[in-house]
N, C-alpha and C positions, 0 to 999 in steps of 0.2 A: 496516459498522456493528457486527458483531459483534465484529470484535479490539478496536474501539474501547472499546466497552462493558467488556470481559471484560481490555485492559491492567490490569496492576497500577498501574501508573505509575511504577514503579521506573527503569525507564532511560529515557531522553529520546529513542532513537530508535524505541523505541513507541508511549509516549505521546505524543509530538506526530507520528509519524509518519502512525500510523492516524486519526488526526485532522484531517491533511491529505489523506489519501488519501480520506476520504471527501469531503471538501469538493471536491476534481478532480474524484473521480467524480460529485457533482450536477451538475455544470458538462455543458451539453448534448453538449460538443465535449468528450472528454478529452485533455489534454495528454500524447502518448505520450511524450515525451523527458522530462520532467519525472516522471511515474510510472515509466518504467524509472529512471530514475537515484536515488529513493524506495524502487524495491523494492532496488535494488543496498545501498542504505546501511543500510536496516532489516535487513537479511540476513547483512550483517557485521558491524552494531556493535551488536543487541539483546541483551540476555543472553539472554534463554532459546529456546527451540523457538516460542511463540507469536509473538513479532515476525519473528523471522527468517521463521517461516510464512505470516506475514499476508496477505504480498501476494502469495503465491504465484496466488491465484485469478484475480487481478488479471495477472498476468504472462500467464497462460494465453488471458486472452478478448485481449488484446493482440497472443499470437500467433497466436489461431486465429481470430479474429474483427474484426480493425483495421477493417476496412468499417462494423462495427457501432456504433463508437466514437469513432470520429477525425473 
C-alpha cells in the first residue's frame, strides 16, 4: 500500500503495477505465479528505484514464508 500511495504515476508499470499488487495481496490465497511474474516486470520496466523496489518485500515473504501465503 505504500508504493501505491507514494508512485508518481509516471510510468505504467508502477502505477498499475502497485496497484495490482495490492489488490493480489487482499485476496486471502495469494497468487504466487502471478506476483512473481509482477515483481519480474515492475523490476525491469519502472523507471526509477521505487517501482523496480516495490515488490521486493513481496518477493521476500514469497520465498521465505509461501506456507503463509499460498
Amino acid at each position: 500500500k505504500f508504493f501505491e500511495d507514494e508512485s508518481c504515476g509516471q510510468c505504467t508499470p508502477c502505477r498499475v503495477g502497485t496497484e495490482k499488487a495490492v489488490k493480489l495481496m487482499s485476496a486471502p490465497r495469494w497468487d504466487d505465479d502471478l506476483l512473481q511474474e509482477l515483481t519480474r516486470v515492475m523490476g525491469d520496466a519502472s523507471i526509477c528505484g521505487l517501482g523496480q523496489a516495490a515488490m521486493n518485500p513481496v518477493k521476500q515473504v514469497l520465498k521465505h514464508f509461501p506456507e503463509d501465503v499460498g
